[in-house]
PAVOVEX-251872 format. One record per residue (C-alpha): x, y negated, z negated; residue in three letters; residue number from 0. Coordinates in pm, whole numbers. Example, Ala and Ser with C-alpha at 12.3 -4.5 7.8 and 13.67 -1.06 7.14 Angstrom:
// residues 2
<rec x="1230" y="450" z="-780" aa="ALA" i="0"/>
<rec x="1367" y="106" z="-714" aa="SER" i="1"/>
//
This chain:
// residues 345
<rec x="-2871" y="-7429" z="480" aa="UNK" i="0"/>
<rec x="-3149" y="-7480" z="186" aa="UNK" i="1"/>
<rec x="-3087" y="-7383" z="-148" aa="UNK" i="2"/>
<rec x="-3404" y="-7148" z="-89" aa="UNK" i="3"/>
<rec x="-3220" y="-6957" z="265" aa="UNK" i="4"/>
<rec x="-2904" y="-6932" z="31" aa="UNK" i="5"/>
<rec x="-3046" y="-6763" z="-280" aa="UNK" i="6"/>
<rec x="-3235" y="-6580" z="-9" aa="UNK" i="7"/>
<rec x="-2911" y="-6459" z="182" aa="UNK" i="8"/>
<rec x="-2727" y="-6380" z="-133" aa="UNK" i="9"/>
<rec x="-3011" y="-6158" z="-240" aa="UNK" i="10"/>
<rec x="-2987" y="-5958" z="49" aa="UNK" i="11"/>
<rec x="-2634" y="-5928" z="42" aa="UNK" i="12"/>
<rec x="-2660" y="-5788" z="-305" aa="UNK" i="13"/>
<rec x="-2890" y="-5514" z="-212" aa="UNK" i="14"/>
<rec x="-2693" y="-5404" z="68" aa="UNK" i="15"/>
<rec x="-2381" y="-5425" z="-138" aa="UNK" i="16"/>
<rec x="-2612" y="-5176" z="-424" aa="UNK" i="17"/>
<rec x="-2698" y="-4957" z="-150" aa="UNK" i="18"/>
<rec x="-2330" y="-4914" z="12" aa="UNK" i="19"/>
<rec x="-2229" y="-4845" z="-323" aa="UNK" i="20"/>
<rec x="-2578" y="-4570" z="-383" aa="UNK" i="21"/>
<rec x="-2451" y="-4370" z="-9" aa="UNK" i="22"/>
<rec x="-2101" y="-4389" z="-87" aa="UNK" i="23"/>
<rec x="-2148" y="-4210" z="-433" aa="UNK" i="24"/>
<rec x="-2357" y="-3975" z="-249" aa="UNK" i="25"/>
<rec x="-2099" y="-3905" z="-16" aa="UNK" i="26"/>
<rec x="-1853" y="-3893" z="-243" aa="UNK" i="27"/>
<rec x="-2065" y="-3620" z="-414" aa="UNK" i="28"/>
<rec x="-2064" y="-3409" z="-65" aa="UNK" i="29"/>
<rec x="-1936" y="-3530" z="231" aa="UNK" i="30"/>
<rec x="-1642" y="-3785" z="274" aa="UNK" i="31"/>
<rec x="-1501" y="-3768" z="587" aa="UNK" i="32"/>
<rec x="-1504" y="-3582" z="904" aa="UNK" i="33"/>
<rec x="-1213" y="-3431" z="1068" aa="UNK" i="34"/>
<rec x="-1304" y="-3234" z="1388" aa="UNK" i="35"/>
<rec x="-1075" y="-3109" z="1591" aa="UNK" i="36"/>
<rec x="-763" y="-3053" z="1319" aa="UNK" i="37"/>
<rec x="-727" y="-2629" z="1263" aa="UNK" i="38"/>
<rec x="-830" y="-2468" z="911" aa="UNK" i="39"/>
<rec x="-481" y="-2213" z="954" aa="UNK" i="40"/>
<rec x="-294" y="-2453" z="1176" aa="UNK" i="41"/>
<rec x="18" y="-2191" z="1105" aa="UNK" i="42"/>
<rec x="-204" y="-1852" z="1152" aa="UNK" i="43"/>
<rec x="-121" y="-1773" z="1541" aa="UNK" i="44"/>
<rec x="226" y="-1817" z="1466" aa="UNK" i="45"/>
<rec x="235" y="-1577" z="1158" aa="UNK" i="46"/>
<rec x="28" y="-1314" z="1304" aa="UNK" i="47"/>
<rec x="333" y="-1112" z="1402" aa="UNK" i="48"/>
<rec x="389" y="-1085" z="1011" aa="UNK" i="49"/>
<rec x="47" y="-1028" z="891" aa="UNK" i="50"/>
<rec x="57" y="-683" z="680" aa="UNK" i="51"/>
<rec x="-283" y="-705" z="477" aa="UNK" i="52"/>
<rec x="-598" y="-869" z="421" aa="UNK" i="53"/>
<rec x="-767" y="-871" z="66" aa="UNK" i="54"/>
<rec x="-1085" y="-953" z="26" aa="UNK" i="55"/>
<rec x="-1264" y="-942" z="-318" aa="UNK" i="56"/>
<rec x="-1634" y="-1077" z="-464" aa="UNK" i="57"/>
<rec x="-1681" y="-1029" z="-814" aa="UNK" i="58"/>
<rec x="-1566" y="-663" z="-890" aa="UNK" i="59"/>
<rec x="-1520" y="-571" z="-579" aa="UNK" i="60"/>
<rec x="-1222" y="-527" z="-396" aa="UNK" i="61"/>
<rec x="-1059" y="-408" z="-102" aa="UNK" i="62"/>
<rec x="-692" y="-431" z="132" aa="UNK" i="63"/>
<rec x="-713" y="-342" z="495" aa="UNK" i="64"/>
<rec x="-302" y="-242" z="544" aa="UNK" i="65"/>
<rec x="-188" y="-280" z="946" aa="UNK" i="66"/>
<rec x="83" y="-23" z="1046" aa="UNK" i="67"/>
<rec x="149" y="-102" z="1399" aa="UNK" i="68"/>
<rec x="-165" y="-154" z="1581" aa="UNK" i="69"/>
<rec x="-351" y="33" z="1369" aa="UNK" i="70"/>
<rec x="-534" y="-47" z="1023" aa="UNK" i="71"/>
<rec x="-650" y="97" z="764" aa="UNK" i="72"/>
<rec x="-788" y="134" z="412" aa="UNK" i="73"/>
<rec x="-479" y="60" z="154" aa="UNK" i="74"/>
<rec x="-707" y="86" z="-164" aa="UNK" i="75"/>
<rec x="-889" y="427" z="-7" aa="UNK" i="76"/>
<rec x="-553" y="624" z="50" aa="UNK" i="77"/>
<rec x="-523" y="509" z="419" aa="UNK" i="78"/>
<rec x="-845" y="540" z="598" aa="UNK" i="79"/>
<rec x="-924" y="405" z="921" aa="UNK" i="80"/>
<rec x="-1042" y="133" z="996" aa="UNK" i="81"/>
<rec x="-1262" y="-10" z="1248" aa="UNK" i="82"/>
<rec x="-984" y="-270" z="1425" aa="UNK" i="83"/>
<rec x="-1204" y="-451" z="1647" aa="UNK" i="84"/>
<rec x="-1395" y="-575" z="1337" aa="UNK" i="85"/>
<rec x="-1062" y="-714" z="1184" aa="UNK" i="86"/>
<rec x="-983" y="-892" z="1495" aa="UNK" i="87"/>
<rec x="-1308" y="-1038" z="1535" aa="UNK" i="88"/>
<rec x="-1201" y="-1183" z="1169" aa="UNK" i="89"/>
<rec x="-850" y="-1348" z="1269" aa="UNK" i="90"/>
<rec x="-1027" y="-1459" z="1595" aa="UNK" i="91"/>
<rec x="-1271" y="-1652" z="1398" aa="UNK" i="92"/>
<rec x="-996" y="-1787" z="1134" aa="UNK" i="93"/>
<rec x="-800" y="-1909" z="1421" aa="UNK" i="94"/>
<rec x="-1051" y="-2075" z="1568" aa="UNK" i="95"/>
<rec x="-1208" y="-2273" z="1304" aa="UNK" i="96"/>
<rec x="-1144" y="-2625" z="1273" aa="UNK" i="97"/>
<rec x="-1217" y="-2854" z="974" aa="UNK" i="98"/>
<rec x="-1544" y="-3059" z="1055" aa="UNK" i="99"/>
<rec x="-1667" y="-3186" z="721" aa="UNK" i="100"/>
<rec x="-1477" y="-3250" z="377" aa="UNK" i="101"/>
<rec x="-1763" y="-3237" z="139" aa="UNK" i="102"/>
<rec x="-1795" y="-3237" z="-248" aa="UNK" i="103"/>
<rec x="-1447" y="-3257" z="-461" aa="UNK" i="104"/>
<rec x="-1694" y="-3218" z="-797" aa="UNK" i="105"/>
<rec x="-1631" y="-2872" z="-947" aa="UNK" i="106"/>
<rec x="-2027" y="-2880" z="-1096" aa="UNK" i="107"/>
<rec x="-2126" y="-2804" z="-742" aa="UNK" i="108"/>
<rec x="-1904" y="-2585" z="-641" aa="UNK" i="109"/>
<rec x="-2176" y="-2310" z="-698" aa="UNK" i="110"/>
<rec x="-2401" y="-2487" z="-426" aa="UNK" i="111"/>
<rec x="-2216" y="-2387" z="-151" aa="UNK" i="112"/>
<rec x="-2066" y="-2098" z="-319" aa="UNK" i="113"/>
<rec x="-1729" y="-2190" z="-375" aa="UNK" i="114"/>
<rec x="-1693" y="-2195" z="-742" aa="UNK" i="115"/>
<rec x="-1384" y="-2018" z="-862" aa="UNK" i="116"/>
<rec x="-1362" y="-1653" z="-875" aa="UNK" i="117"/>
<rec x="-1393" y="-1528" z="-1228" aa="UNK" i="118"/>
<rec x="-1681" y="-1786" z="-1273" aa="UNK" i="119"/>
<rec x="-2001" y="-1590" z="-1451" aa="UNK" i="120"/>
<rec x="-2267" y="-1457" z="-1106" aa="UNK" i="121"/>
<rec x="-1994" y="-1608" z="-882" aa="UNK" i="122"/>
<rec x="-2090" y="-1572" z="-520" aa="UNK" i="123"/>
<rec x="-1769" y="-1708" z="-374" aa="UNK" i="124"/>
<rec x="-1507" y="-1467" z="-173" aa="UNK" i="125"/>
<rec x="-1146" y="-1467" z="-204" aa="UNK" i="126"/>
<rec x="-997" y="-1370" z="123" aa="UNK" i="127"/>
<rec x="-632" y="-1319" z="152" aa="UNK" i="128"/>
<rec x="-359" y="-1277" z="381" aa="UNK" i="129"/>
<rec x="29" y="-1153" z="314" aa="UNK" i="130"/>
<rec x="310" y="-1045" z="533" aa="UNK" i="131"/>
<rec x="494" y="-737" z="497" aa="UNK" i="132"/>
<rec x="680" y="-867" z="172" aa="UNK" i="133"/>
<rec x="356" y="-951" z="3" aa="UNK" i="134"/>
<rec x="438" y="-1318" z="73" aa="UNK" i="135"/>
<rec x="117" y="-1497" z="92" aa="UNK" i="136"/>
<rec x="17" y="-1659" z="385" aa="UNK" i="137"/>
<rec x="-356" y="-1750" z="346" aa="UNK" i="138"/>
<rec x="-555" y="-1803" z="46" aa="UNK" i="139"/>
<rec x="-911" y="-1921" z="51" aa="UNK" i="140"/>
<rec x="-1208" y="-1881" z="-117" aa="UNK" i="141"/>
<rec x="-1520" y="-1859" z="167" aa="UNK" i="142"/>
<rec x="-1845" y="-1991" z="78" aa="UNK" i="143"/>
<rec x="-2225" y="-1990" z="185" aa="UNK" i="144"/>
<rec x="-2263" y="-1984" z="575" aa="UNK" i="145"/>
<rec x="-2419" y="-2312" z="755" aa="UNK" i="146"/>
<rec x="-2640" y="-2128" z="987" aa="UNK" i="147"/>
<rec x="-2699" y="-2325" z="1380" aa="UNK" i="148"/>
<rec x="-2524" y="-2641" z="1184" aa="UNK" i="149"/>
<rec x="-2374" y="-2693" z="1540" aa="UNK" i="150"/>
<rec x="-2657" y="-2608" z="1776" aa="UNK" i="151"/>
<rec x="-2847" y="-2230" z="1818" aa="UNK" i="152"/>
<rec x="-2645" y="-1947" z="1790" aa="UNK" i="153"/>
<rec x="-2325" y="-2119" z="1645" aa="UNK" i="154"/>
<rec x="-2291" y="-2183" z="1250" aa="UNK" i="155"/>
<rec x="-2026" y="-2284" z="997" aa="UNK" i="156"/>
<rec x="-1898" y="-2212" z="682" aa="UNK" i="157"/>
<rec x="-1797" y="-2375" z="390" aa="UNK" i="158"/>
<rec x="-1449" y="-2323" z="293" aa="UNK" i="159"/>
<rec x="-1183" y="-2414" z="-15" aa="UNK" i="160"/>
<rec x="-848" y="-2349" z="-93" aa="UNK" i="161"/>
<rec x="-871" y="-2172" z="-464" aa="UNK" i="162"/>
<rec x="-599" y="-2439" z="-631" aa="UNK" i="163"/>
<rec x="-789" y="-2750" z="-493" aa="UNK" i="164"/>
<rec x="-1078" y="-2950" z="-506" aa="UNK" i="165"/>
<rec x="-1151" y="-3000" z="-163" aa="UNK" i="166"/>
<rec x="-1439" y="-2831" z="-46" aa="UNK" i="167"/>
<rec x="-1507" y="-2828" z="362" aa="UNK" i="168"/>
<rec x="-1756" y="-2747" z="629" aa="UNK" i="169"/>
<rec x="-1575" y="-2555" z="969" aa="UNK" i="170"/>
<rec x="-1694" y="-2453" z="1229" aa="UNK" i="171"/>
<rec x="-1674" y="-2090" z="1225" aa="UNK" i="172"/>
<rec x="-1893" y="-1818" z="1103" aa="UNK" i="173"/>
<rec x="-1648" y="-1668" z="865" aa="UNK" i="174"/>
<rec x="-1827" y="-1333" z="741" aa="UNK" i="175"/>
<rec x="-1633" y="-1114" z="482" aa="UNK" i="176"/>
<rec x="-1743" y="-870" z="263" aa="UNK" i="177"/>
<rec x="-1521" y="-581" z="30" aa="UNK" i="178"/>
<rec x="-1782" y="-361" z="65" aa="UNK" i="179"/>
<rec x="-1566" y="-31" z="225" aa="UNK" i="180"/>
<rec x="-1860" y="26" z="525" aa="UNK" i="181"/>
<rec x="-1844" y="-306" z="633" aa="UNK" i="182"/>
<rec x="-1519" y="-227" z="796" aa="UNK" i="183"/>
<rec x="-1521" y="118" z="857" aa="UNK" i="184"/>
<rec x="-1715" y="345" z="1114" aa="UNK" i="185"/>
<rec x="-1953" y="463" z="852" aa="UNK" i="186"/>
<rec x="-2075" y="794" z="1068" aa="UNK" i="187"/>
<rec x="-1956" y="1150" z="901" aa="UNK" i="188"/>
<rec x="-2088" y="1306" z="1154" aa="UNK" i="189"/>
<rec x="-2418" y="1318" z="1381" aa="UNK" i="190"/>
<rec x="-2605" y="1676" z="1448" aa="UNK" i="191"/>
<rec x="-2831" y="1751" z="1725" aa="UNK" i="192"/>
<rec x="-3146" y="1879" z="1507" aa="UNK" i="193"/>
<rec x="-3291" y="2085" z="1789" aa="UNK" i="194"/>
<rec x="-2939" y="2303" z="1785" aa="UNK" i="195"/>
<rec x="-3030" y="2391" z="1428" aa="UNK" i="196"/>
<rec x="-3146" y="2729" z="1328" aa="UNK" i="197"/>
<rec x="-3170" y="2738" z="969" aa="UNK" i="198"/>
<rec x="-3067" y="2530" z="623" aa="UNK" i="199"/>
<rec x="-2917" y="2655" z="322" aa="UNK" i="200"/>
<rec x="-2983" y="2452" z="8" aa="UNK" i="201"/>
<rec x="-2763" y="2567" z="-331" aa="UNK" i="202"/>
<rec x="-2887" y="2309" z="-635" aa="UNK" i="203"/>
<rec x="-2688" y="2578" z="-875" aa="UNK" i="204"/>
<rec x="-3044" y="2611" z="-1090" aa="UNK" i="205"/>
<rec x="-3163" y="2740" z="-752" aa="UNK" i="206"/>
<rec x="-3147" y="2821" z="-400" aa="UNK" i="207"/>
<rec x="-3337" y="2858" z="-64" aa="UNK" i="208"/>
<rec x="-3317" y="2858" z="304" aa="UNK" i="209"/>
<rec x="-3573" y="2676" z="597" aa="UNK" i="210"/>
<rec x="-3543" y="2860" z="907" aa="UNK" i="211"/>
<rec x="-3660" y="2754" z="1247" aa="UNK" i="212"/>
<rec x="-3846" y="3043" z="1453" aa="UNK" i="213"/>
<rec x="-3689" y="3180" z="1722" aa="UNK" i="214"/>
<rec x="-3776" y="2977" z="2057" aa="UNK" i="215"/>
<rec x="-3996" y="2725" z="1888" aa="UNK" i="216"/>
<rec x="-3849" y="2343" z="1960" aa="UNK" i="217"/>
<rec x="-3801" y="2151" z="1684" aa="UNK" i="218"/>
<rec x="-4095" y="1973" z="1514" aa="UNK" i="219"/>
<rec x="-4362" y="2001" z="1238" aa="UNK" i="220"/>
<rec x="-4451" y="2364" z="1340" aa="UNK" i="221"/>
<rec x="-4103" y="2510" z="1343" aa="UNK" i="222"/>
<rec x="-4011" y="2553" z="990" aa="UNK" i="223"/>
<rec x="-4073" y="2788" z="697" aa="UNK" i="224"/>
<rec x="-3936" y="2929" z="429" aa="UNK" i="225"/>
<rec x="-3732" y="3201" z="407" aa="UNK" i="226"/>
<rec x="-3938" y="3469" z="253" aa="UNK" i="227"/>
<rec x="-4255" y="3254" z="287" aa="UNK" i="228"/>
<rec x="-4426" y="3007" z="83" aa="UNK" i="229"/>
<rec x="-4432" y="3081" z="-324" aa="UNK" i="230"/>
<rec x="-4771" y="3228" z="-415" aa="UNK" i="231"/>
<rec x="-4998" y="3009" z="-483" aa="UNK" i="232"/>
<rec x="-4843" y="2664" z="-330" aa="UNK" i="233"/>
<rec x="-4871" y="2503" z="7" aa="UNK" i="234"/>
<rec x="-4642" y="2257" z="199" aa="UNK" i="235"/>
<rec x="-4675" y="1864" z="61" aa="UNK" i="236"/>
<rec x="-4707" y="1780" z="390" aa="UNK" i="237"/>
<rec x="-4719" y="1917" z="803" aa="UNK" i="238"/>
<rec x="-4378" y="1754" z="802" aa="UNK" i="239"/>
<rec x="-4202" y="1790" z="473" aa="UNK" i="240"/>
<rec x="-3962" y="2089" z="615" aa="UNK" i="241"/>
<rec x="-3919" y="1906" z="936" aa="UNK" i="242"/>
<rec x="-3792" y="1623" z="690" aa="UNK" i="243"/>
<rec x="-3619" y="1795" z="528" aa="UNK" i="244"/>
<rec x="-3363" y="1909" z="829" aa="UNK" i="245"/>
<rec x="-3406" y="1560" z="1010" aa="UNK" i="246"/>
<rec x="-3201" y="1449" z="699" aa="UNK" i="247"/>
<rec x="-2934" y="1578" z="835" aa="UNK" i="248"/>
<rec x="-2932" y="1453" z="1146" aa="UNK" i="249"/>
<rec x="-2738" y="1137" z="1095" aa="UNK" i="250"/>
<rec x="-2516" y="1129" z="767" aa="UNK" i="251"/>
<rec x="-2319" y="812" z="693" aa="UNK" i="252"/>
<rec x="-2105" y="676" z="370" aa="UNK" i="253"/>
<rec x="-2072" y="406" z="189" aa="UNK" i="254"/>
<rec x="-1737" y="482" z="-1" aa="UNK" i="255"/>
<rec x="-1410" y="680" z="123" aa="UNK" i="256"/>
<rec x="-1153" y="858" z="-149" aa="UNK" i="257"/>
<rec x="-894" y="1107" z="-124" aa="UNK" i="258"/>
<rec x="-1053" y="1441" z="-317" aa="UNK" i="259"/>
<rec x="-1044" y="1362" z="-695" aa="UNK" i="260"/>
<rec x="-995" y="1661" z="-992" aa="UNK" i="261"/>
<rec x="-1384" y="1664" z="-1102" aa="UNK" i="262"/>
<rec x="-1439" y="1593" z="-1497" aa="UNK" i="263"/>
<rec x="-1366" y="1918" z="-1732" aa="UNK" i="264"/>
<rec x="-1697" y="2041" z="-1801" aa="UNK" i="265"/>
<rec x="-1846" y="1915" z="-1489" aa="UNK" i="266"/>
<rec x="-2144" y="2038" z="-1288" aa="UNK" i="267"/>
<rec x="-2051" y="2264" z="-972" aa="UNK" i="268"/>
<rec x="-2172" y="2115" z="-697" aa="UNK" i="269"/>
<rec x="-2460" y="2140" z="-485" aa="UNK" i="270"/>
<rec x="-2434" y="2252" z="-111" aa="UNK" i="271"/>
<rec x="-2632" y="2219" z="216" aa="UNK" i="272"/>
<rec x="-2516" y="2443" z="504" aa="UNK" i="273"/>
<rec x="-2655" y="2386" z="860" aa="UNK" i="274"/>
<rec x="-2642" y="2667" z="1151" aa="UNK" i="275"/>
<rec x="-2663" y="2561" z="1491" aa="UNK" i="276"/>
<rec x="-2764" y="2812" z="1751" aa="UNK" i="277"/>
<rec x="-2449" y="2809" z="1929" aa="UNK" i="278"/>
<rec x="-2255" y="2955" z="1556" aa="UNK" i="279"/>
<rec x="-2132" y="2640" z="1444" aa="UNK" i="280"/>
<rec x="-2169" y="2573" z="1079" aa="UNK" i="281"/>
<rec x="-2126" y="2229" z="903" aa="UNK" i="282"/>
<rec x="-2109" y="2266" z="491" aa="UNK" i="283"/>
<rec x="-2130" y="2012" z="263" aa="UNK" i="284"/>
<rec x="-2073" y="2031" z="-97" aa="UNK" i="285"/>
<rec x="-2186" y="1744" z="-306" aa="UNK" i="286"/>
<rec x="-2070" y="1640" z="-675" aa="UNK" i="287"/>
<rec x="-2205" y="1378" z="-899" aa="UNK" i="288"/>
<rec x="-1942" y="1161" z="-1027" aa="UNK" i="289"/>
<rec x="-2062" y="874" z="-1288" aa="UNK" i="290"/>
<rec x="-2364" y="782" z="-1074" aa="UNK" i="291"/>
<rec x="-2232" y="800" z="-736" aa="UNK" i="292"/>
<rec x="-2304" y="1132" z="-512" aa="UNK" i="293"/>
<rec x="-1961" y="1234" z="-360" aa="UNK" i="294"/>
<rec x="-1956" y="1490" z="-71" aa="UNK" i="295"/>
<rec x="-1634" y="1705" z="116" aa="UNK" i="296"/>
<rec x="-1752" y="1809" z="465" aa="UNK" i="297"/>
<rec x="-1628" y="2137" z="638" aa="UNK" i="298"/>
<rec x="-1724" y="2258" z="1006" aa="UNK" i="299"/>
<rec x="-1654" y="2603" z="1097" aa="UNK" i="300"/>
<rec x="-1715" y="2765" z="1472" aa="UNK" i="301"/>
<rec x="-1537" y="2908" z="1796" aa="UNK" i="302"/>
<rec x="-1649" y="2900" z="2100" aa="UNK" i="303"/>
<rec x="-1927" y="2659" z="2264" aa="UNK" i="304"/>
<rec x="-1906" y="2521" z="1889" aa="UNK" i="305"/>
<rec x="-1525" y="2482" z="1893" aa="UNK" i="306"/>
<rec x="-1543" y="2098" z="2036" aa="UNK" i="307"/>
<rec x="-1788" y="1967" z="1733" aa="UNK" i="308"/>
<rec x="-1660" y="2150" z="1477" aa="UNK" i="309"/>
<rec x="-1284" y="2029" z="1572" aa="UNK" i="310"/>
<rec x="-1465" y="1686" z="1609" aa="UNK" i="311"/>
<rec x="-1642" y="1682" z="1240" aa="UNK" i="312"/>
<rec x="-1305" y="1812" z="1089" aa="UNK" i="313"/>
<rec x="-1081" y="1536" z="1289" aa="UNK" i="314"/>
<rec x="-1280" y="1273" z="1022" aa="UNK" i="315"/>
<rec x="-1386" y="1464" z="744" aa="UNK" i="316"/>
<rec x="-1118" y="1690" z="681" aa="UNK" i="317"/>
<rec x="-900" y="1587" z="359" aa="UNK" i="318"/>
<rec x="-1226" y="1309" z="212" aa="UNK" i="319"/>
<rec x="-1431" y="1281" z="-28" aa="UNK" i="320"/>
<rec x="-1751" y="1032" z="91" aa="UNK" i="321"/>
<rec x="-1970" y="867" z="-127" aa="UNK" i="322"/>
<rec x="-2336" y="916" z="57" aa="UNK" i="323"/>
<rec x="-2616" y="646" z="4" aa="UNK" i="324"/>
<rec x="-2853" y="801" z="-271" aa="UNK" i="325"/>
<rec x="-3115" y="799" z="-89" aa="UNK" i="326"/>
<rec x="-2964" y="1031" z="194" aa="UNK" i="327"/>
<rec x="-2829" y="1270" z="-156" aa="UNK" i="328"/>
<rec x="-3235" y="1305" z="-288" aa="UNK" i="329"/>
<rec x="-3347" y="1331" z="110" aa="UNK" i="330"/>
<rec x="-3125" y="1680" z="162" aa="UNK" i="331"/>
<rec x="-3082" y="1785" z="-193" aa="UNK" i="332"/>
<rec x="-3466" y="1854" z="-303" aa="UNK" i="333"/>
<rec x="-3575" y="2099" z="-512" aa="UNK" i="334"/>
<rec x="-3848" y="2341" z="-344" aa="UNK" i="335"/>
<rec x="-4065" y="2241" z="-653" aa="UNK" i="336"/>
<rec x="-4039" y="1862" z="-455" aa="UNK" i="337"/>
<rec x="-4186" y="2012" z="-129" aa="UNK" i="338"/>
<rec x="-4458" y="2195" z="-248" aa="UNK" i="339"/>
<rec x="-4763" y="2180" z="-423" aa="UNK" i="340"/>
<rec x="-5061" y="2342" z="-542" aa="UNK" i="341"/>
<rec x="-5332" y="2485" z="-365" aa="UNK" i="342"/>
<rec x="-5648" y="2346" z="-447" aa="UNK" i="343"/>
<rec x="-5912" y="2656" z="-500" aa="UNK" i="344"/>
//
């Protein structure tokens, strides 16, 4: 070998020495090692017989689905139902998911993949835990950013860490949680045929007034009116701003469950929609502002061919307090001033 081939080779075996060392501190940085095939919660199927709750909390959020039986329910909402298929579809995924990918150990970018710890300022991270019947713990882990079709269309991952370690990972499981109380409940209060109903009853407390549908008309744009006709001089917004204005009812859904709380001394009464149906079925709901949340108690009243709903609404309602969407609250709560308007001369 020359002197000129040997400098030569030892160049070259330089560089690749400085680039080994370049991809290893990269992968250091975010991936160092893969490990398919070994179980995230190697010990869940065989605890599942003990599991009592699940916590789940992001930020200032929090929530603890409680199993009695077979059964969950809301622990933090005074024992609501909830929605078991949805917490079975969680455990399913936790016991499936296997470690794939052991990524960054450097606590600077943690926030990347949305692991940093919990109390971290804007953290995006999500502590979900699990605890037997004593309150012994029995997973802890904080879930991360989702990996979405990292292992071919339709099937992503999830980037995982144990809160009192370093180790960050990649499985392969979608692991979705969320404290929000509708994620895990069925969210429906109840659901109203609009065609069945005859005529609306709005109470603001600074005013009242009724939309009536006339007798034998079907429900649409032309079916509504005021009771005791439009106020002199104004006109409807809109062909369809009474029909609106009942179609709000048609579907109302929560986003918060409590057992009835004491309103405030000094508090506002509150206001009330009643709906009619044709067959005598009434549904009533009152609706207080608490803070800036809209909380509504629900009460169905009927015999008869109305006896079936009404027993249905009160099966769910009775004995809650729901916190509605706002959005729904301003769609039935309007003030007639909102759905009229002056006629142009």
């Amino acid at each position: 070998m020359t002197p000129k081939q040997f400098t030569g080779l030892t160049l070259a075996a330089v560089a690749s020495l400085a680039l080994a060392a370049v991809v290893h501190s990269r992968a250091d940085s975010w991936s160092t090692g893969a490990a398919t095939g070994i179980k995230l919660l190697p010990s869940l199927q065989r605890d599942m017989p003990q599991l009592s709750t699940i916590t789940m909390k992001q930020g200032a959020q929090s929530i603890t689905l409680e199993r009695k039986g077979e059964a969950w329910s809301l622990k933090d909402r005074g024992g609501y139902p909830v929605q078991g298929d949805r917490v079975r579809a969680l455990l399913l995924r936790l016991a499936d998911a296997e470690l794939v990918d052991r990524k960054t150990r450097n606590p600077e970018r943690f926030s990347v993949l949305e692991l940093e710890d919990l109390t971290a300022k804007d953290a995006k991270s999500r502590l979900l835990a699990l605890a037997d019947d004593k309150g012994k713990p029995l997973v802890e882990l904080l879930i991360g950013k989702r990996s979405v079709e990292q292992f071919g269309a339709g099937k992503g991952g999830t980037y995982i860490r144990r809160p009192a370690e370093k180790e960050t990972w990649l499985v392969n499981s979608e692991i979705e949680i969320n404290p929000a109380v509708n994620t895990w409940v069925d969210t429906t209060i109840f659901e109203a045929q609009i065609a069945q109903v005859k005529q609306v009853d709005i109470d603001l407390g600074s005013e009242k007034f009724s939309v009536l549908r006339a007798s034998g008309k079907p429900a649409n744009k032309d079916a509504y009116a005021f009771a005791g006709g439009l106020p002199d001089g104004k006109k409807l917004k809109s062909d369809y701003t009474l029909e609106d204005l009942v179609n709000a009812f048609a579907r109302v859904e929560l986003e918060d469950v409590r057992k009835p709380v004491a309103p405030a001394a000094g508090a506002s009464a509150p206001m009330t929609a009643v709906y009619e149906m044709e067959n005598g079925g009434k549904i009533t709901m009152k609706v207080r502002t608490d803070g800036d949340a809209r909380w509504a108690m629900v009460e169905a009243t009927g015999e008869g061919d109305a006896k079936s709903a009404t027993d249905a609404v009160n099966a769910k309602a009775a004995g809650w307090e729901f916190k509605l969407p706002s959005w729904k609250a301003e769609q039935i709560f309007k003030k007639q001033a909102d759905l009229v308007e002056d006629v142009k001369k």
